[in-house]
N, C-alpha and C positions, 0 to 999 in steps of 0.2 A: 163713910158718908161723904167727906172731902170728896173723896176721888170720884164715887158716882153721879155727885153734884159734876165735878170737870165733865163726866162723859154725860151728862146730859144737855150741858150747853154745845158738847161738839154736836148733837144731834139738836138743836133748837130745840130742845126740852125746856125751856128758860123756870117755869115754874117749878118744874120739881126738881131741876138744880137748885133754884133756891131753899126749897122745902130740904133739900138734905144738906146744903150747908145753913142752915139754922139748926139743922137734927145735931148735924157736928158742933157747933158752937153750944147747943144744952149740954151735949153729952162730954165735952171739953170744959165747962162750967162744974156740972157734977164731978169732976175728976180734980177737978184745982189743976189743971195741967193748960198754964197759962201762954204756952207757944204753941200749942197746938188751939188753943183758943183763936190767938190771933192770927196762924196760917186759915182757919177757920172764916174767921171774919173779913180777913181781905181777899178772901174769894170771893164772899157775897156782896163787899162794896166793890168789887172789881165787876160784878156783872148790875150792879145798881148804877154803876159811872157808863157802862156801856148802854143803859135803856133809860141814861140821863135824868141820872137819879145822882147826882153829883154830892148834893147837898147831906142826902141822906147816909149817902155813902162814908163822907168825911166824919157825920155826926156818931156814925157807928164805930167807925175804926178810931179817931181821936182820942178816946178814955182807955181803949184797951194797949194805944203803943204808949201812953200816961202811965200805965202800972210800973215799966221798967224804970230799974233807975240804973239799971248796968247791962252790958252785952251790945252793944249802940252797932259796933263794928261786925256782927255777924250777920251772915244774907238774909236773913227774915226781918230783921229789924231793920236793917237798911231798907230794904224792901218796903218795908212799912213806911218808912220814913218816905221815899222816892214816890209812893202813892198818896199818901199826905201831902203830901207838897203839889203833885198834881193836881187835887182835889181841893186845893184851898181856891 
């Protein structure tokens, strides 16, 4: 769902990129699989900061890089972190 979300913003699809990374972010939720949640989510705040949705974006991703409380140093959580920071 991640990935078809990316290939619908390369084609301005914008809406059903978002539609399938929220699909990704349930079906990442139903799993308990918590990195794949947040690669999930900073996809959709990453096209929410692009159609200036800044706010929304930050308020989405904020609780979910909050769950970690270790791994700070690996590229998704950095990542995380580099778009937070952005977004504040």
């Amino acid at each position: 769902m991640k990935y078809r979300g990316a290939l619908g913003l390369k084609v301005g699809q914008n809406e059903l990129a978002e539609a399938d990374f929220r699909d990704a972010i349930t079906m990442a939720q139903k799993m308990s699989a918590k990195t794949w949640e947040l690669h999930a989510t900073m996809s959709l705040a990453q096209l929410w900061r692009d159609q200036s949705g800044r706010q929304q974006a930050h308020d989405i991703l904020a609780p979910i890089y909050g769950w970690f409380t270790e791994g700070f140093d690996t590229p998704v959580l950095r990542d995380a972190r580099m778009l937070l920071d952005e977004l504040a």
